[in-house]
C-alpha positions in Angstrom: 157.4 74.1 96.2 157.9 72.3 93.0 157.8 73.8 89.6 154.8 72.3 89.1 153.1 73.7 92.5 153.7 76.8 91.7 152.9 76.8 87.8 149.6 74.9 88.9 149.3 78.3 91.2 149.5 80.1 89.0 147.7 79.5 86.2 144.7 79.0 88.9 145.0 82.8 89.4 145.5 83.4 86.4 142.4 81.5 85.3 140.2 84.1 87.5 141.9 86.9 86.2 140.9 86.2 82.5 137.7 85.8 83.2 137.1 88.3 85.2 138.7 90.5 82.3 136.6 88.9 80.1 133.3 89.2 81.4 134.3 92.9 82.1 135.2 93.0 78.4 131.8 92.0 77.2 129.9 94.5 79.8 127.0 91.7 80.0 127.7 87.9 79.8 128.7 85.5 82.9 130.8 82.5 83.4 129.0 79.2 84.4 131.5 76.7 86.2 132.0 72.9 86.1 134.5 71.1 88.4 135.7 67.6 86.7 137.9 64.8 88.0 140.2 63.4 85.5 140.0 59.2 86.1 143.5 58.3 87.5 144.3 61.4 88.8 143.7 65.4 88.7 141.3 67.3 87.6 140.0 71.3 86.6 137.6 73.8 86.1 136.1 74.7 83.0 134.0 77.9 82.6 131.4 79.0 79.6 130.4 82.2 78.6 126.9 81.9 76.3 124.8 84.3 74.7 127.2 87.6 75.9 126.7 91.4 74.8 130.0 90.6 72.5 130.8 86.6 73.1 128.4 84.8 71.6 130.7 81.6 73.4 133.7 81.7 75.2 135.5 79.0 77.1 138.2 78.8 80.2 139.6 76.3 81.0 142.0 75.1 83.9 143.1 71.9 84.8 145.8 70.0 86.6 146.1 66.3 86.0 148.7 63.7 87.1 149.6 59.7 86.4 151.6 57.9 84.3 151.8 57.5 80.4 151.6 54.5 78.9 155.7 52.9 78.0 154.8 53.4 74.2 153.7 57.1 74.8 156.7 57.8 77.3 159.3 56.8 74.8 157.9 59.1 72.8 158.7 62.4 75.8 161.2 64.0 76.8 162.3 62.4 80.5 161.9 59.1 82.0 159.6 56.8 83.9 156.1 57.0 83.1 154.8 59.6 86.3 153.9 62.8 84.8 151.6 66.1 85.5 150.5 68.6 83.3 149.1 71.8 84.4 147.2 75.0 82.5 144.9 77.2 81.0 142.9 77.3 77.3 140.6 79.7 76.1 138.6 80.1 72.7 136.7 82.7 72.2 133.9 83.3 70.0 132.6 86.6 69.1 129.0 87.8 67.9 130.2 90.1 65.6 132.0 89.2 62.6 133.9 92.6 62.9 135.2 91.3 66.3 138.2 88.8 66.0 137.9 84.8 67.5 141.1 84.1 69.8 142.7 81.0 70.6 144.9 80.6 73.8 147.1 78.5 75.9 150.2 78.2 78.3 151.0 74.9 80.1 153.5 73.1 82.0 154.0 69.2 81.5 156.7 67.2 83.5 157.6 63.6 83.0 160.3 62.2 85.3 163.0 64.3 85.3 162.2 66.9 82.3 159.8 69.5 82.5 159.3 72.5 80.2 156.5 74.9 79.0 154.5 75.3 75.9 151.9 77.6 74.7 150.6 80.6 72.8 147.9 82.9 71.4 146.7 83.4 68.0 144.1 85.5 66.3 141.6 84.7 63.7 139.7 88.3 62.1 136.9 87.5 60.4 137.7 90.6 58.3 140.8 91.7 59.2 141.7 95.3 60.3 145.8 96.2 59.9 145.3 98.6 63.0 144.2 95.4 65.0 146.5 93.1 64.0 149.2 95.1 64.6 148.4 95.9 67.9 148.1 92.0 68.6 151.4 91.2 66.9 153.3 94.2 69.0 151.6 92.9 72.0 154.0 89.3 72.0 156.8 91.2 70.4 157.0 93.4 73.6 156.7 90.4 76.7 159.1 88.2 74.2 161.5 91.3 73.4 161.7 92.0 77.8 163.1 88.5 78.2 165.2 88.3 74.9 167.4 86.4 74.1 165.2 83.7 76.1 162.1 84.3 74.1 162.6 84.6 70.3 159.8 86.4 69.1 160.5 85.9 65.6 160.9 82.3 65.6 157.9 82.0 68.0 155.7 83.7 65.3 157.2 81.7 62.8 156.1 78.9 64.7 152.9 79.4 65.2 152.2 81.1 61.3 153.7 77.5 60.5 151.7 75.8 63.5 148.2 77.1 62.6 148.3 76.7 58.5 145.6 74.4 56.9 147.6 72.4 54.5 144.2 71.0 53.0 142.6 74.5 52.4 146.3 76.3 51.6 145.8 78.5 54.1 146.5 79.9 57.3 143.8 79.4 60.0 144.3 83.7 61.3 146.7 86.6 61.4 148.9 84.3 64.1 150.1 85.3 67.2 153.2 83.3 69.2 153.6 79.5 69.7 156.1 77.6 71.5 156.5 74.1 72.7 159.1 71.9 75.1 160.4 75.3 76.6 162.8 75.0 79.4 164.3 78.4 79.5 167.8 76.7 77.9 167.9 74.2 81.1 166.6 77.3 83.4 162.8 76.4 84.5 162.8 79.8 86.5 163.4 81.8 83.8 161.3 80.3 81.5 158.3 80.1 84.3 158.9 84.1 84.6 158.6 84.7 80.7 155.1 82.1 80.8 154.1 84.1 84.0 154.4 87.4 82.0 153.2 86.5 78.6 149.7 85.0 80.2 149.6 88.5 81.9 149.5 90.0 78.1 146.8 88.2 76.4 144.0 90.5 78.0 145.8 93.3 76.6 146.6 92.1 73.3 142.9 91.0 72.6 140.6 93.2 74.7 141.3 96.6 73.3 140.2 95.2 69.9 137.7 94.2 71.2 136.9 97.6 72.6 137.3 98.9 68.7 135.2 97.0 66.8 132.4 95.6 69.2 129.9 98.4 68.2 131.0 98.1 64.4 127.4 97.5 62.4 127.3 94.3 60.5 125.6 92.7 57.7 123.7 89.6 57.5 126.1 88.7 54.4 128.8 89.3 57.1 127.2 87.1 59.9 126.8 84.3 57.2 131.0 84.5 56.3 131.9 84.1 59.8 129.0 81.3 60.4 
């Protein structure tokens, strides 16, 4: 099986799994599924979440594409040739309360010839931040990075996404971050790096959900609603 089989596996499981944690998370709301084809090859699933006892919108998404780049864009890639496939998931999640954080997500594998490497991350964006809960979120990637140290640098993956994630135009940063990493090979060792992806997918539901579990009954003000809106 190629690294790409079994990342494409994977994050097809793993796809189920977050929203089945998810919709058990908001206790109300369902998924709704499209199936698209991607014109010269591959395709995915994306899933929506509307109108939920805590996720006002939340979306899914897997997908696992394949073709070739065009010569300009390949010189720009790691590898050779112009064949490449990319496989993941991506997820944003939008609240109803304002109390209740938005979450950004993502892990992915691309190849292109003979290179291939992951690329990902999570990050959180409080509407009014609580220290307790970001915290927790932050301690969350420390602990999957710190189990496969000195592979995964947790401090330069948070730098990386603080610096990822800041609005130059508004001087600020978009959330509290999270982790970010990008054209990660595991140091020339896919497997390793496919076993830290594997495990830090596995965390997001438990970085995000017991916050969730904190502040979803929170009371809000319509001054509140109108700062997040």
């Amino acid at each position: 099986m190629t690294h790409h089989d079994r990342a494409a596996a994977f994050f097809r499981g793993f796809h189920d799994r977050l929203c089945a944690a998810l919709e058990a998370a908001d206790g109300g709301g369902r998924f709704r599924e499209d199936r698209w084809d991607r014109p010269g090859g591959g395709g995915g699933k994306s899933r929506v979440m509307e109108d939920g006892a805590v996720f006002e919108k939340a979306g899914v998404n897997f997908s696992e594409v394949f073709g070739e780049f065009s010569p300009q864009f390949a010189a720009q890639m790691p590898g050779d040739g112009l064949a490449f496939t990319a496989t993941g998931v991506s997820w944003v999640l939008h609240p109803r309360s304002p109390h209740v954080p938005t979450v950004h997500g993502n892990f992915r594998l691309l190849t292109h010839g003979s290179k291939a490497w992951f690329g990902g991350g999570a990050d959180l964006t409080p509407y009014y931040p609580v220290r307790e809960d970001v915290v927790h979120f932050h301690r969350a990637w420390k602990g999957v990075c710190d189990r496969f140290a000195p592979l995964a640098d947790h401090a330069k993956m948070k730098r990386d996404c603080d610096e990822y994630f800041f609005l130059p135009h508004r001087g600020e940063a978009r959330g509290v971050g999270g982790i970010f990493f990008d054209y990660f090979d595991g140091g020339g060792d896919l497997d390793a790096a496919f076993a830290f992806v594997t495990a830090a997918a596995d965390t997001f539901p438990s970085a995000y959900v017991p916050i969730v579990d904190r502040r979803r009954a929170d009371p809000w003000t319509p001054d509140q609603r109108a700062f997040q809106e």
